[in-house]
N, C-alpha and C positions, 0 to 999 in steps of 0.2 A: 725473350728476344723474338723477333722476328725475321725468319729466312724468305729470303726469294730465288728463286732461276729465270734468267733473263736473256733475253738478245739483242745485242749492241755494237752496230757496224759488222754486222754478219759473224758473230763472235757467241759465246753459251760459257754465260756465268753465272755462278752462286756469288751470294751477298745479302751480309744484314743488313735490317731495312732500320735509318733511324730519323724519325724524321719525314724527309722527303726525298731524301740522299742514300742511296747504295753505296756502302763498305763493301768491295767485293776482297772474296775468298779466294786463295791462291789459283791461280790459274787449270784447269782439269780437276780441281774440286767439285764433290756431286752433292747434291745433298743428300741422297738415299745411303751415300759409304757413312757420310758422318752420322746421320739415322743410327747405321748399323755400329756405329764404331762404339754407340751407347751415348748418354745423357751428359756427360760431362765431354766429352771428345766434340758434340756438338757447341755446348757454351763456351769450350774452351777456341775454338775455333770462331766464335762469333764472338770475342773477346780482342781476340788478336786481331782479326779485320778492324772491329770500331777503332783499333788504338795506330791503324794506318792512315796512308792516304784516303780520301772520299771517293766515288767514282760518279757515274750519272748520277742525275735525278729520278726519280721511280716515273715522272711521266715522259722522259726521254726514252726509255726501250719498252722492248715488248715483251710484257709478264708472260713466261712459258708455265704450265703445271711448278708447284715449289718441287715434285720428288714426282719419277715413275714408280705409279706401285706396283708391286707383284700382285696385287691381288684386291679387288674392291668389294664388299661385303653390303649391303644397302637394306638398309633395314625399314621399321614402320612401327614407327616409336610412337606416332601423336594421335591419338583415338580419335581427336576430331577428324583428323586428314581421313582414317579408314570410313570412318561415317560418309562422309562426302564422298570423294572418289567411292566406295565400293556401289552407290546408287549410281553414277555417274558410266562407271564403264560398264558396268555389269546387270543396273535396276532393281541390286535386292535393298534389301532395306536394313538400317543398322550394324551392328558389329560383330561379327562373328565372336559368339565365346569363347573358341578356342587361342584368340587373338589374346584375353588374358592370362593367359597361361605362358605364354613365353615370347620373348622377341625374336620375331622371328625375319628374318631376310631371304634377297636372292645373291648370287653375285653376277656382279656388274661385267664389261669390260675393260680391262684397263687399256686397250690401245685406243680406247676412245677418250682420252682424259686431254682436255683442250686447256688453254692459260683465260687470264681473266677480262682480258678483251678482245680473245680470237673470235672470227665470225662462227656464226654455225649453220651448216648446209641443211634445208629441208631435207629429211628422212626419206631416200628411194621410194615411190608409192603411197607415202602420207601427206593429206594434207589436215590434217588436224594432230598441231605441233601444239607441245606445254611444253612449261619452266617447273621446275621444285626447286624449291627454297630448303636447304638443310643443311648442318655443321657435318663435319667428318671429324672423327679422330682418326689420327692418324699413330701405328703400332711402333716403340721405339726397345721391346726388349721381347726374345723370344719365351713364349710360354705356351703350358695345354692344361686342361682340365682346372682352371683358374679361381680361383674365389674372386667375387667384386673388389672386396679389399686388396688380395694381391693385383687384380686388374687394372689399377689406378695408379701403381707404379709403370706398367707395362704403354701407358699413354704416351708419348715423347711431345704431343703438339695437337693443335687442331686447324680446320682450313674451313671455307666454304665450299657448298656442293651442291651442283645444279644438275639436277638429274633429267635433262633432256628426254620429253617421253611424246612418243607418237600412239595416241590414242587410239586413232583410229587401227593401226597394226596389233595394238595390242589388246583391244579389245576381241579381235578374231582368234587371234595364237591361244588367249590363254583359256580359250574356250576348250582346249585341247586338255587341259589341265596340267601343264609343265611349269610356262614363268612366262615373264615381258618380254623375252626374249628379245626379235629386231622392234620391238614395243621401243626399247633402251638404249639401240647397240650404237646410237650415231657419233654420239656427244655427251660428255660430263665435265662442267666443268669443275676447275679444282684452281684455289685461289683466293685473293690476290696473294697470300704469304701461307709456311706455313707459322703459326704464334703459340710457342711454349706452354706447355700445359701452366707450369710456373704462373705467366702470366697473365692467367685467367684465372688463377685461382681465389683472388680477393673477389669471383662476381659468383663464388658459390655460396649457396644458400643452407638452411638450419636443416632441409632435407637432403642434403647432397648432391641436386643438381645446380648446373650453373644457369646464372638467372642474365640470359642474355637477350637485348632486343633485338628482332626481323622484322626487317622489310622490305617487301616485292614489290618494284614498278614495273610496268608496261609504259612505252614512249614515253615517260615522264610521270606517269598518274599510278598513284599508290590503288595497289590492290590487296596487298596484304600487308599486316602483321601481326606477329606470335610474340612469344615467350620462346626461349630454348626450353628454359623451367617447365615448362607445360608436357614435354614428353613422360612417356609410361614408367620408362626407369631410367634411369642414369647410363651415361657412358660406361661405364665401369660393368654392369651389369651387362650390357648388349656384347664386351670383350671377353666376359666369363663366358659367356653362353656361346658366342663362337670359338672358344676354345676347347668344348667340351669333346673330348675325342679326338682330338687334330692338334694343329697346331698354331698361334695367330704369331706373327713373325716381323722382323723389323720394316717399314715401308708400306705394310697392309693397312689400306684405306676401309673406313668403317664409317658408311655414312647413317646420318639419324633417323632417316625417313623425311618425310615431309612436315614443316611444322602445318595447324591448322589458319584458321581464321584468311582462307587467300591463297595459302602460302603456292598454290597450284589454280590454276584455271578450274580442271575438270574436278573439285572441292567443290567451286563456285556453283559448274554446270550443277552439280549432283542436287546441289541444294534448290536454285530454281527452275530446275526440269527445262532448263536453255542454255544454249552455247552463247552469253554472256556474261561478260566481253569474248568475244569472236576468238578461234584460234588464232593461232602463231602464223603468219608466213614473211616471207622475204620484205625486208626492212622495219620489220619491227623486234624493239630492241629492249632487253628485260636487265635490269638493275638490280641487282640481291644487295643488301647491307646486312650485317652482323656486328653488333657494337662488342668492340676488342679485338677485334679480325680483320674487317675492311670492306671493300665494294669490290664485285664481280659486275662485268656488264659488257652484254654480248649480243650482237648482233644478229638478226636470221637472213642468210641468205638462199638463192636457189639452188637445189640439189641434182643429184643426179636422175635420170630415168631408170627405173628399174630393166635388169637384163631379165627377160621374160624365163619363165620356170613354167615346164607343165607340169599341170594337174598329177597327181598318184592313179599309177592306173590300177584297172580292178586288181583284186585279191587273187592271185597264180592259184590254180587248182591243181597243180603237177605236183607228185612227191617223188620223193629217190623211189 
């Protein structure tokens, strides 16, 4: 099945998508409580909507995020992508070994999770804006310390994830050596639906990943596409390993990292030593596709000016 949240005459409802037609979900229905309420409280609920009245059309409202997560985990699943990008912001060259050894992630913001055709504001201070093209799983059953096999119960759905990154910011920050931090913090988006693991599962493959197409445009002209298949390990894998020691929990957004071959601008720079095609600014508009999922496609608008910060002053030489 496929879930959506949407807005319709100033209104915020859940509804399955079937078709081109939203079945909406009783009135104050979330999709994050049926998330939580487990696997069968969700289909069972996307059962009883299809078997109602119809409501809009999916291009009649405006696609909000399908769930608020608690918590967004953002990984760097595609070897090609670390190749590219890591010459790109940084100038080293090739892939860190310790990159095989485990998937590894930051987390994201979740109050920055936007729907599938909201604008997105140029990042305070940045003008050299990307797109990342990447699937999310999304968490539908609480666990810790996880095996991949039990991990693959633990999946409830998956979505597209556009991880909005200001390069220029985060090439400064993470000289510090912490994370992307406001590199990240503007915009993710998340969307068009969220689509049942169930129903992705005839596109997995003899090795356990699913074997999905991506593609990135810019104002209409394909700049990438990947494989989902082409990541380092499986979903399943990147949910054990944030589980280890913690806990990953219903509504927890886990995205794949960026696929290669495009799937980001600064891939591209890395590879030929030029910001070509040119960053991201106001009015240009990046289209993600994911076959079994759908189109995200968002706009960049003008952002705000940064409120000025000074500098750290020197080091206090006074002790108790």
């Amino acid at each position: 099945m496929r879930f959506a949240t949407y807005e319709h005459h100033g209104h915020r409802r859940c509804a399955v998508v079937s078709g081109t037609r939203l079945y909406p979900l009783p009135a104050g229905a979330e999709l994050l409580d049926l998330v939580r309420a487990g696997r069968e409280a969700l289909h069972g609920a996307g059962r009883t909507a299809l078997a109602a009245e119809p409501g809009p059309q999916v291009a009649e409202v405006r696609l909000l995020p399908p769930l608020q997560p608690p918590t967004v985990r953002d990984f760097v699943a595609f070897e090609e992508h670390v190749e590219g990008v890591r010459r790109s912001v940084s100038g080293a060259e090739g892939v860190p070994e310790v990159w095989y050894e485990a998937p590894t992630f930051y987390f994201g913001n979740p109050y920055a999770v936007i729907g599938a055709h909201d604008d997105v504001p140029m990042p305070p201070g940045s003008s050299v804006l990307d797109f990342e093209l990447e699937v999310a799983a999304v968490i539908g059953l609480q666990g810790s310390d996880l095996t991949p096999e039990q991990a693959r119960e633990h999946i409830i759905g998956y979505t597209i994830f556009n991880d909005w990154s200001a390069r220029d910011l985060q090439s400064r920050e993470m000289q510090v050596g912490l994370g992307p931090c406001k590199g990240k913090d503007t915009a993710t988006t998340l969307g068009p639906y969220l689509v049942t693991a169930d129903e992705l599962e005839p596109h997995r493959d003899a090795d356990g990943f699913l074997r999905l197409a991506l593609t990135a445009e810019v104002n209409g002209e394909v700049i990438g596409r990947d494989l989902l298949s082409n990541m380092g390990w499986p979903f399943e894998d990147l949910v054990a390993y944030a589980s280890r020691g913690t806990t990953v929990r219903p509504g927890d957004v886990l995205g794949s990292g960026t696929c290669g071959n495009g799937g980001c601008l600064a891939e591209l720079w890395g590879r030929t030593g030029r910001q070509d095609p040119a960053p991201l600014g106001p009015g240009d508009t990046v289209t993600l596709t994911v076959d079994g999922i759908g189109t995200v496609s968002n706009t960049v608008v003008a952002g705000a000016d940064p409120a000025p910060i000074r500098p750290a002053r020197p080091r206090p030489r006074t002790r108790p």
